[in-house]
Structure formats: C-alpha cells, structure tokens
C-alpha positions as CSV (number, residue, x, y, z in Angstrom):
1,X,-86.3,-28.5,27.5
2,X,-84.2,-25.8,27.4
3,X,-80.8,-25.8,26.3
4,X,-77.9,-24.8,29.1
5,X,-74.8,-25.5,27.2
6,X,-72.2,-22.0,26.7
7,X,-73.2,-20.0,23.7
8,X,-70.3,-20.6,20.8
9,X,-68.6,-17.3,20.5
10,X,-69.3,-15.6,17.5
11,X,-67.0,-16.0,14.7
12,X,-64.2,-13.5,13.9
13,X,-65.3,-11.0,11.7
14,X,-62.9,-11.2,8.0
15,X,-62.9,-7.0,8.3
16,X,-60.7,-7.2,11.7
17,X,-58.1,-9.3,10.2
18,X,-58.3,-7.4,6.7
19,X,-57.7,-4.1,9.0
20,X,-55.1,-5.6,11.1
21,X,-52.8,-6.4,8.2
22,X,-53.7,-3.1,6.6
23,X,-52.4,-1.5,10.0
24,X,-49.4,-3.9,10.0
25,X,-48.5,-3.1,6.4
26,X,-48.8,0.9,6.9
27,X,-46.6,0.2,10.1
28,X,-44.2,-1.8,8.2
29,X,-43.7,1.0,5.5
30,X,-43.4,3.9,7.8
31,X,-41.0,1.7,9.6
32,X,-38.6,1.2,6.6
33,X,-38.9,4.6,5.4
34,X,-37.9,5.8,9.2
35,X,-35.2,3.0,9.0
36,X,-33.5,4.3,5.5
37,X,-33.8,7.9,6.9
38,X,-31.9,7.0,9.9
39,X,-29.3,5.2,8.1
40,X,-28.3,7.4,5.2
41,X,-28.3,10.0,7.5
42,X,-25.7,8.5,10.0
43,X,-23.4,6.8,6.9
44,X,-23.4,10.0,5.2
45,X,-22.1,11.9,8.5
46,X,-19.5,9.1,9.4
47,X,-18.5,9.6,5.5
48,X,-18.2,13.2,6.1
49,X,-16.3,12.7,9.9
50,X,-19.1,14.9,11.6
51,X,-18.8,12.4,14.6
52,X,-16.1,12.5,17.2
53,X,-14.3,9.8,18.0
54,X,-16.5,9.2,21.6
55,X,-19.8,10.2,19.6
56,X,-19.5,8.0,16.7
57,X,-20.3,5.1,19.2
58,X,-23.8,6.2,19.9
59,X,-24.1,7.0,15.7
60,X,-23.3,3.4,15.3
61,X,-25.5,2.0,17.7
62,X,-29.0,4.4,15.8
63,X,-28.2,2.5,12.7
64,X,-28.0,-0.6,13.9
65,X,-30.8,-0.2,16.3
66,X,-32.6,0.9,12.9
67,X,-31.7,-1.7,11.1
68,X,-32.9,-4.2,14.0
69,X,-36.3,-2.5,14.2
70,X,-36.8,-2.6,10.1
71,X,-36.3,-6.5,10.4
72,X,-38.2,-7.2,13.2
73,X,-41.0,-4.9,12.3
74,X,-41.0,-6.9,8.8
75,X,-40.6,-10.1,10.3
76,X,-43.9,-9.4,11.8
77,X,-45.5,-8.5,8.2
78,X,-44.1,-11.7,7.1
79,X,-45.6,-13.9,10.2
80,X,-49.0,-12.0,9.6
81,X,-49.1,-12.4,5.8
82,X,-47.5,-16.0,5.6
83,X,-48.3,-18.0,8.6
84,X,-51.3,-16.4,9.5
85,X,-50.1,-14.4,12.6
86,X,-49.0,-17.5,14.6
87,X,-46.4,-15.5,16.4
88,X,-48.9,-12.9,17.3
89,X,-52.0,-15.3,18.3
90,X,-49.9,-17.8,20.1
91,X,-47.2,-15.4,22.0
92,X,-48.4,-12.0,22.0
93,X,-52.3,-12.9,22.5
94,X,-52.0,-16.2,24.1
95,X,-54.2,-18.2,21.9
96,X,-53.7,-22.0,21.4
97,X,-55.2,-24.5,18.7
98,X,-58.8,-25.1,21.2
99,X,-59.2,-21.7,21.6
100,X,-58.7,-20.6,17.7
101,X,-61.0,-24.0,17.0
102,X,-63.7,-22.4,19.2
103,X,-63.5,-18.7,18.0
104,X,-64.3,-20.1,14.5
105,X,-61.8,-18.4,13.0
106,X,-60.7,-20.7,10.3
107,X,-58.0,-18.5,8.9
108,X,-56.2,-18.3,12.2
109,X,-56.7,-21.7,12.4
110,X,-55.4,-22.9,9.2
111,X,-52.4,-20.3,10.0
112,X,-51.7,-21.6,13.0
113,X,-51.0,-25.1,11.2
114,X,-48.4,-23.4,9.5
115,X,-44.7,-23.3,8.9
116,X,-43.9,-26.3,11.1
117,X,-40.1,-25.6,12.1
118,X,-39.8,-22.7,10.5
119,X,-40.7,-20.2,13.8
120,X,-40.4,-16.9,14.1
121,X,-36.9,-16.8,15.1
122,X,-35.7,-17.7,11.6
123,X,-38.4,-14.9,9.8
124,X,-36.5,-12.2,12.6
125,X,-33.3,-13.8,11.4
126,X,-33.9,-13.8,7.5
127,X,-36.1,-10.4,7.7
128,X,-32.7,-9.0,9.8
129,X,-29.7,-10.2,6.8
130,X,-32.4,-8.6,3.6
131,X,-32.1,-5.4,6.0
132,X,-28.7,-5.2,6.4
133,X,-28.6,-5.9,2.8
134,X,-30.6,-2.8,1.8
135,X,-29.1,-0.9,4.5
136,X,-25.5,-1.3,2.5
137,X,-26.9,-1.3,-0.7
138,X,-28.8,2.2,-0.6
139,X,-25.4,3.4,1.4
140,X,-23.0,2.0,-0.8
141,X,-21.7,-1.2,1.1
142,X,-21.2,1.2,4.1
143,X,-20.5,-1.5,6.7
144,X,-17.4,-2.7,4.5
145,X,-16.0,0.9,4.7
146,X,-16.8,1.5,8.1
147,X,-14.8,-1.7,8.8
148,X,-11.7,-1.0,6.3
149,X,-11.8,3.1,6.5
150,X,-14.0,4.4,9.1
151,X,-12.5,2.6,12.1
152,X,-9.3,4.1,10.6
153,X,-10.4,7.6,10.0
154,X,-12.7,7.8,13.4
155,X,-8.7,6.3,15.3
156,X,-7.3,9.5,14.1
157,X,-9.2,12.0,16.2
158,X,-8.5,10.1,19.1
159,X,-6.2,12.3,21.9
160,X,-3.9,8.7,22.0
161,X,-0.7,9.4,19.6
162,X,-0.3,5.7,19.1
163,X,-3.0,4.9,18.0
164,X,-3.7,7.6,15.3
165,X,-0.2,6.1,14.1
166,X,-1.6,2.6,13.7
167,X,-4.7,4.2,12.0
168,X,-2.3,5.8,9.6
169,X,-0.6,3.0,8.9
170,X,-3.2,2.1,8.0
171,X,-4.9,4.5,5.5
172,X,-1.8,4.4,3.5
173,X,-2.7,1.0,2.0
174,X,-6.1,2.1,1.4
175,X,-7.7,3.8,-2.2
176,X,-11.0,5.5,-1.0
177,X,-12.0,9.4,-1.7
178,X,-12.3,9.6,1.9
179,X,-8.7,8.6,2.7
180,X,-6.5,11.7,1.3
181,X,-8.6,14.2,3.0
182,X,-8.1,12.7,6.3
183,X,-4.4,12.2,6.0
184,X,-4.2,15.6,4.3
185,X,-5.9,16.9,7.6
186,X,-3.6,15.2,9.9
187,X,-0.3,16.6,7.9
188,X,-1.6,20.3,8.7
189,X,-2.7,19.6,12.1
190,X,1.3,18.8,12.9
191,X,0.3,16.8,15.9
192,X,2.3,13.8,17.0
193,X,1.0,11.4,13.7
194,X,1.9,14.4,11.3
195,X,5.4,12.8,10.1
196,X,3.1,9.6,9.6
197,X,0.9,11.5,7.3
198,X,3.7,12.6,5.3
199,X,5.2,9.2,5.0
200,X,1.5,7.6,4.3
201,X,0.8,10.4,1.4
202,X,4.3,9.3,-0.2
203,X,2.9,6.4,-0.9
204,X,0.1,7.3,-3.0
205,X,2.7,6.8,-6.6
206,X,-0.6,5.1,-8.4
207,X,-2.8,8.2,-8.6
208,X,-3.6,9.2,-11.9
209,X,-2.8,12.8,-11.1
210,X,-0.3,13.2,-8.4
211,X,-1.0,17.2,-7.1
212,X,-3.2,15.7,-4.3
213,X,-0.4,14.2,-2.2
214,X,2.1,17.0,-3.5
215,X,0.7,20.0,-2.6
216,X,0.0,19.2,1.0
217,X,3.5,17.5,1.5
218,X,5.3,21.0,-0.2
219,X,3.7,22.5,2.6
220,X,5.2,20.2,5.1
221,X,8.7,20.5,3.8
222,X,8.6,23.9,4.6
223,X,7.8,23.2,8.1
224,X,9.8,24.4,11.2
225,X,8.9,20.5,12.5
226,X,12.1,18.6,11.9
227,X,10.3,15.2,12.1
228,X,7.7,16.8,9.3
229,X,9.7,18.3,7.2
230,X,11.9,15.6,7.0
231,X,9.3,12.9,6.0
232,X,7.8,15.5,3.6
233,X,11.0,15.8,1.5
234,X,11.4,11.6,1.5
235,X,7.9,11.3,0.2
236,X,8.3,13.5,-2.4
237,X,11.7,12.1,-3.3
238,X,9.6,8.9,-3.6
239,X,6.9,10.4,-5.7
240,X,9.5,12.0,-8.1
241,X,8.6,15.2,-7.5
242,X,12.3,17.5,-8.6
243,X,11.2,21.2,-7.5
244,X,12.2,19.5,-4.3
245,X,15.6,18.7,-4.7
246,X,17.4,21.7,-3.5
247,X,15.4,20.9,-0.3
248,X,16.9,17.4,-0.2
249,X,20.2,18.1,-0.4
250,X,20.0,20.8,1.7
251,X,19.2,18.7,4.8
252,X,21.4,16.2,3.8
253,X,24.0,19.1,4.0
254,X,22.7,20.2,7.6
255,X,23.0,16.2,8.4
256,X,26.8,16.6,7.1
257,X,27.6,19.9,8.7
258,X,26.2,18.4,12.4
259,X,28.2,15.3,11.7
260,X,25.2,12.9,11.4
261,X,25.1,10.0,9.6
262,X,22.8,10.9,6.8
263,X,19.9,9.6,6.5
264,X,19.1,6.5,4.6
265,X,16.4,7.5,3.4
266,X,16.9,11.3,1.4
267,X,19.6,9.2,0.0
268,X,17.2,7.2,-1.8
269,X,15.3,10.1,-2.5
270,X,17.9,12.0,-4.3
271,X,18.6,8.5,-6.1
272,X,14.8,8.8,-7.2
273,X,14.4,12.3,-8.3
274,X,18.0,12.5,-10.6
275,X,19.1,15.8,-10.7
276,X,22.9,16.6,-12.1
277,X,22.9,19.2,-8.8
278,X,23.4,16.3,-6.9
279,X,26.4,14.8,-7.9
280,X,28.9,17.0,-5.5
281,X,27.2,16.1,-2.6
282,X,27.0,12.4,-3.7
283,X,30.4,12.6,-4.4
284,X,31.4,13.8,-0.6
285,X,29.2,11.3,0.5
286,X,30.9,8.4,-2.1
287,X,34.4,9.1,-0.4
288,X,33.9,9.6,3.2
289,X,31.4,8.6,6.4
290,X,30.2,5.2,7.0
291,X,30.3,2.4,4.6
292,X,26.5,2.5,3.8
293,X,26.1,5.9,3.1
294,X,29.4,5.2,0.8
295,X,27.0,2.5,-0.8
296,X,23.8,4.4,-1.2
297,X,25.7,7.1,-2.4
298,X,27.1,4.7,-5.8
299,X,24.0,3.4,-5.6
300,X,22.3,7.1,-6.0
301,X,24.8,8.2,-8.4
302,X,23.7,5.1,-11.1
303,X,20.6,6.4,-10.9
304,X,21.8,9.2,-13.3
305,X,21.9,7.0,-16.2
306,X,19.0,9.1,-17.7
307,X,21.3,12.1,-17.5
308,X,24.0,11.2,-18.9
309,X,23.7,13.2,-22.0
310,X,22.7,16.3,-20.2
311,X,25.1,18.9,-19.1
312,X,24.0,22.0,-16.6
313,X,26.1,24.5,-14.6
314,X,29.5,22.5,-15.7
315,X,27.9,19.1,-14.9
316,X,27.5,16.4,-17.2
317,X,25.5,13.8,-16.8
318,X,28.5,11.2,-17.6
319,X,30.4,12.7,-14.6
320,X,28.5,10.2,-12.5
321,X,30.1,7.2,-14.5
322,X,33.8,9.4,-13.7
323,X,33.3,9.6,-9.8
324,X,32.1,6.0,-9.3
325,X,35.6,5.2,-12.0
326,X,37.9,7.2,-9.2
327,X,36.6,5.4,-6.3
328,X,36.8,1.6,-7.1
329,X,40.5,1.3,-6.5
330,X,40.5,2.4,-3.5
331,X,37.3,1.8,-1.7
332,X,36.6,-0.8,0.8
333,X,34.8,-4.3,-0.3
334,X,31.6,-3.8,0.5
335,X,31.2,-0.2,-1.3
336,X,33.4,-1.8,-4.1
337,X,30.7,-4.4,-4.7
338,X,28.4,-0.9,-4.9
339,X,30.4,0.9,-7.1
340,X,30.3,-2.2,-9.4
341,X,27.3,-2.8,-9.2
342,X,26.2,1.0,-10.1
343,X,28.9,1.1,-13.4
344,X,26.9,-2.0,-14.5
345,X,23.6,0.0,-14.6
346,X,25.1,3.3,-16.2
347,X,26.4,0.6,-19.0
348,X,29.2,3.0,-20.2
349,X,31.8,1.0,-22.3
350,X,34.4,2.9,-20.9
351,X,34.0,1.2,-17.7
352,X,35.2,-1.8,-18.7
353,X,39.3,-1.2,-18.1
354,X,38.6,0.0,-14.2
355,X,35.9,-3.1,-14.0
356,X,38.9,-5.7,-15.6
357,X,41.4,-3.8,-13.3
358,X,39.1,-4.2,-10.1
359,X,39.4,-7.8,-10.7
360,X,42.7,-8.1,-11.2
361,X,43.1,-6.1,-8.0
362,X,41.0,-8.5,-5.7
363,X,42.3,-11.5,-4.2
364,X,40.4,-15.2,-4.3
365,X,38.7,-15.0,-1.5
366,X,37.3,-11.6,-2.7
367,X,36.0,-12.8,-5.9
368,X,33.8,-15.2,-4.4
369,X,32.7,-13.0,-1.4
370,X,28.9,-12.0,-1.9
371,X,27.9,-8.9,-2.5
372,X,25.2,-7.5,0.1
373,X,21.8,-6.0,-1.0
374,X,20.7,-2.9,1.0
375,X,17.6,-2.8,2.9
376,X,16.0,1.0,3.9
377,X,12.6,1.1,5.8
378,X,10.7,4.4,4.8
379,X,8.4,4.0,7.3
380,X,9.0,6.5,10.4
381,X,9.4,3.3,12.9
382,X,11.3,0.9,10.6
383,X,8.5,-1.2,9.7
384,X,7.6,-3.3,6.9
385,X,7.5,-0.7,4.1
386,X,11.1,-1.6,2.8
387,X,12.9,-0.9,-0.5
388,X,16.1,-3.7,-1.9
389,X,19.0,-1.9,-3.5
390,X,21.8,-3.3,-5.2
391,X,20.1,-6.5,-6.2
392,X,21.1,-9.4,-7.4
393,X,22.7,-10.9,-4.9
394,X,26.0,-12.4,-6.7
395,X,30.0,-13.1,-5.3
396,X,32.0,-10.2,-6.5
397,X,33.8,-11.8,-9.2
398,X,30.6,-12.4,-11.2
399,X,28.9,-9.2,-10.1
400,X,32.3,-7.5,-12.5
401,X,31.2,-9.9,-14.9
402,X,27.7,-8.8,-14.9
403,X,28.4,-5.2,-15.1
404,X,30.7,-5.9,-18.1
405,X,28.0,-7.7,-19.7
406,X,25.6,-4.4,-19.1
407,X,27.7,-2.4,-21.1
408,X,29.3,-4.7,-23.9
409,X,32.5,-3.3,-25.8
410,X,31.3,-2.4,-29.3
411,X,34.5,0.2,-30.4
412,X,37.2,-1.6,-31.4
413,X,39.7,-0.1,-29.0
414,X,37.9,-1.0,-26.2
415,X,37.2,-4.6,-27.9
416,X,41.1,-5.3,-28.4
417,X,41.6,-5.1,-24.1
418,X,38.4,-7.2,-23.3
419,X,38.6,-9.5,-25.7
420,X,42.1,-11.3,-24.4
421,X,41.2,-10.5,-20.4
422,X,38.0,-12.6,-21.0
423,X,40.0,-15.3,-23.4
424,X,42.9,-15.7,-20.3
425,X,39.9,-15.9,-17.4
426,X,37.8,-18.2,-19.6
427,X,41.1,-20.6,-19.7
428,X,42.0,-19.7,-15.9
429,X,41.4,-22.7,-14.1
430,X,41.5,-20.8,-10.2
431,X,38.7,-19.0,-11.2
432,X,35.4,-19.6,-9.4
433,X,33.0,-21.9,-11.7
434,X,30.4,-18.8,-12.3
435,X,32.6,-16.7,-13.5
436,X,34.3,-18.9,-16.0
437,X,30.7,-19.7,-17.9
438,X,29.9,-15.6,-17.2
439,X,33.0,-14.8,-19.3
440,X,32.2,-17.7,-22.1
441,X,28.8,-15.9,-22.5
442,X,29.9,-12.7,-22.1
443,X,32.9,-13.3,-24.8
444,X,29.8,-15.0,-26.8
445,X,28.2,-11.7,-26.9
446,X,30.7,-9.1,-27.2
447,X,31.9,-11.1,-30.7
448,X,27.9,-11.9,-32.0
449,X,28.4,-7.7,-31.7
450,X,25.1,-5.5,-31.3
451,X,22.5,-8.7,-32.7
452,X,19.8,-8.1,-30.4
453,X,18.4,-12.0,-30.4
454,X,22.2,-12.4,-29.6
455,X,22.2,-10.4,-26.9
456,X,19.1,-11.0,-25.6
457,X,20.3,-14.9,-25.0
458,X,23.3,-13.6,-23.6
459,X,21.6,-11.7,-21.0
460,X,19.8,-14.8,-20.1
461,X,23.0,-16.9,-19.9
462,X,24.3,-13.8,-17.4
463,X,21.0,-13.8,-15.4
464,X,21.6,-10.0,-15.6
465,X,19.2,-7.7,-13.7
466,X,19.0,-3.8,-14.0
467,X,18.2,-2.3,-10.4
C-alpha cells in the first residue's frame, strides 16, 4: 500500500540560521558605526553654531532619527541572539508554534518558547535608553547641553529681539566654553540684545582670569550705542575693572549736565571700582538731586575706605570721611541714615563728635525710625539680578550706635567726649531699649581698649555688619 500522507518538510538547515545572524550582526555594526558618525557629526556642529536657528530643527531630528535606528537595529540582534528570532518568525515571517513544530526546526522552536512577557517592545525600549546612553557619552552628555546651552545659544540667532533677550538671560547664569563666545558675538553684533550681552558678560566675576569679558565690554563702552555703552561701563564697574573710571564718571557727568537723575547703577559702579577721582563728583551728587542718588552717593563714597591713606592730584583718600562729616547736619533723614551708615564703614575715630552730635540733633521719633536698605536691579529690565546696600536694617538711633562701635575711640582726647555721652545715654531712661544695651556694650569695649577677644564679643553684642 502505498503511503499518501504530505511529505514532512525538510528540516532547516543550521548554516541559514548561522548566516542569518552573521548578516544581522554585520548589519548591526555598520548600523552603530553609521549611528556614532551621524551623531558626533551633528553635536560637534551645534557645539560649533554651524546651524541656524530654522536648520538646527532638521540637525536634531538626524540624531535622533540615528539614535532610533541604532536601537532598533540592535534590538533586532538581541531578539535573534536571545529569543531565538521570535519577533522576526512570528511578525515579520508569519510563523506560529505548528508551523515551526512542522519545519523541524528545533532552535526556532525552543526560541519561540522564550522570553514569556518580555516582547519585543521592552528589547526596542531597553536597546533605545543604552543608545542614548552612548550617544551622550561618546558626545560628552550632549543632550544635557543642548537642553541647558544649545536651546539658549540656537534662541539668539533668532530675528525675534525678545527672545534672544530671554536666551541671554539666560547664558549669563551658565559656565560652559561655549557660552562667552556667543555672548561675546552678540555684544559686537549691536543688535537689539547687545546691552543684554554687556550686562550678562558683567556677571562673569568668578573666572579665573577676567580679560575674556573685559576686552569685549572695553569695546562696547566705546560705542556710539547709548544703551551699549552704558551697560558696558556698569559691567565693568562690577568686574572692578579701574582703566574705566574716567568713562564712568564721565556719563554720569553727561547725566548731570542733561539734568537726569543719574543712574543707579554707575553709581554703584563707581562705589565698586574706588578711585580718589571720584570724590568731586560724588560730592555734587552727596549735596544735591534726589534723595537716592544723595544715598548712593554716601554709600559710594564709604567705599573709599581702602583709600584712605592714599593721596593723588590734592585728594586724599580720608577726604571721603570729611564730605560725608559736612553733610550729616544738614541732610534729610533718609540720606542721614546713609551718611551714618557709610562713617560706620570708613571707621575713622574722628567721626565720632559729628555721630554724638547727629544724635543729639534728632528728635524721638527719629531715633527709632528705621533706616531703609537700597535695592538697584543691574539687569537692563529691572529683573531679579539685584544688589542690597546700606544693610542692616536698624532704627537710627542704634544705626549711630553701630557706626560708633565700627570705629572705637582709642586716643584719649577723643575717649574723654565719648566716654560721658555714652555714660548719660546708658542712664537715659527715654532712650529706645536698643540703644541703651548698644551703648553698655559699646562703653564695654571702648574701656576693654584694643583686646581683640574683647572686641570681638563686643561686635557680637552690637550685631555689627560691614556692607
């Protein structure tokens, strides 16, 4: 009898399968190789800003499309080499368990019985995160600075003034070798976010070596842009920088001459860089215009206490301590409490007759009225990068106090008029509660002479502050 059942096919042949991966392996190393081209190439030309802003899109979109095709490429390695090619026999080829069982291919089989829940999905997902892994690793964790500084960098070639403001704002927090180019870039340009740059730059007071945010910033304060040149000389005012203080005062001079208020900010500037040649002009500013250019002008002036001993075209350094002196007597309360505050941190002991005068001069309600800090913005709108003068805080009667205790009477002169003054206010009963236990300490101090654990505790009793 001859047999009519259907011939079982023949088995697989071991070589196919042993080719197959072969073929999938070579595939799976020219596709990495193609994928690590593809990214350094496009990380190292966003690094360098050879993309414009519309381009840089389509950049972004080749390395993560590489990056895609890397994982899935090796996710199909993995499926071949691990479960046996179930992905590929069951989807791709359309294979079940019968037909595998009939083609007598027991590797397939055996693979096919593999990995239970764990499907290719999860070998797509898991192949995808090691790429992006290696992708950032061989391009040194370039998705963090794409996401911190790229964004940021790409934002200011964009035509939209606004927002190469905002991208500004937002390089000026940031420390990366790319950063300082870009801004630099954006200073020359003298478009619409140049006086942003300039401010940004100013901020850079960490760097080991300051001459790559001051050479580009001389450059703007020569500039015929008002709104340039005028952030230009405030940054470097903040950075220190005193080649520029003739520049300084100069615009505050054009500001004076126009009948402006001055600005806020060159008057911390000039505070910052200390130069004896601005002493005139602080003293013009110290006697006249609006009460907080009166302020910042005392304030600026204390900031001289470095250059007290110096002396240069008939100015001495002490002069500073003289012109704040003049003023108290007559000045309003609110620059008082500035002029105080500013003979407290020049600490000459001389100061302490006009301070004792001052407070015999003010009425009750004076000594306990509480002296005002001052608040400048640098940034060019206002915003939140803010500097506190005239700090601490204190009612006016203990902010003498504290400026008395800054500068301690050591000669004996000076000794026999503080001596009783702080004997009759320790004793005065109308005196506000601070002041009385300021003057106990302070009398404390003054008579344990120049003891430095003495006057260390002393200090603490005052809760004295130098700004």
């Amino acid at each position: 009898m001859s047999d009519t059942s259907s011939p079982s096919p023949a088995p697989a042949s071991p070589r196919r399968g042993t080719a197959l991966r072969a073929k999938l392996v070579s595939l799976t190393l020219l596709a990495n190789m193609a994928g690590f081209v593809v990214a350094i190439f496009v990380a190292r030309s966003l690094r360098a800003g050879h993309a414009t802003d519309s381009g840089e899109t389509l950049w972004l979109a080749a390395y993560y499309s590489a990056m895609f095709l890397v994982g899935l490429v090796d996710a199909f390695l993995v499926d071949e080499l691990l479960l046996g090619g179930k992905f590929r026999r069951t989807y791709l080829q359309g294979k079940d368990t019968r037909q595998l069982e009939r083609s007598g291919d027991d590797e397939a089989l055996v693979g096919s019985f593999k990995g239970g829940n764990f499907g290719f999905p999860m070998v797509v997902v898991l192949c995808g995160g090691l790429s992006y892994l290696l992708f950032n690793l061989v391009n040194d964790d370039f998705d963090t600075y794409h996401r911190t500084i790229g964004t940021h960098v790409s934002a200011l070639r964009s035509e939209d003034p606004e927002r190469q403001k905002s991208a500004v704002a937002e390089l000026s927090i940031r420390r990366a070798p790319q950063v300082l180019p870009a801004l630099r870039a954006v200073l020359a340009a003298e478009g619409p976010a140049a006086p942003w740059a300039a401010w940004a730059l100013g901020r850079f007071e960490d760097l080991p070596t300051k001459r790559p945010v001051i050479t580009p910033l001389v450059g703007a304060a020569r500039s015929q842009n008002p709104e340039v040149r005028r952030e230009a000389l405030v940054a470097l005012g903040r950075l220190q920088h005193r080649p520029v203080a003739p520049y300084i005062l100069q615009e505050i001079q054009t500001q004076m001459d126009a009948g402006e208020t001055v600005d806020p900010r060159l008057l911390y500037a000039v505070g910052s860089i200390q130069v004896l040649d601005s002493l005139p002009i602080l003293e013009q500013l110290l006697h006249g215009s609006d009460e907080m250019t009166q302020r910042l002008a005392a304030w600026a002036l204390a900031q001289h206490r470095d250059q007290r001993a110096k002396q240069r075209d008939g100015l001495a350094g002490r002069d500073a301590v003289t012109l704040l002196e003049r003023r108290l007597p007559s000045a309003s309360l609110d620059v008082r409490c500035a002029v105080v505050h500013g003979l407290g941190i020049l600490g000459d002991e001389h100061s302490n007759q006009p301070l004792m005068q001052a407070y015999d001069a003010a009425t009750p309600e004076e000594h306990a009225y509480v002296c005002p800090r001052i608040t400048i913005a640098l940034r060019p709108d206002g915003g939140d990068d803010e500097v506190e003068l005239l700090r601490p805080e204190r009612k006016l009667g203990m902010k003498i106090i504290l400026a008395m205790g800054q500068m301690r009477a050591t000669s004996p002169e000076i000794r026999a008029a503080v001596e009783p003054w702080l004997i009759a206010l320790e004793g005065d009963s109308s005196a506000i509660y601070e002041v009385v236990v300021g003057s106990t300490s302070l009398l404390k101090g003054i008579r344990g002479g120049r003891n430095d654990a003495e006057a260390k505790s002393v200090d603490q009793a005052l809760g004295i502050e130098d700004q």
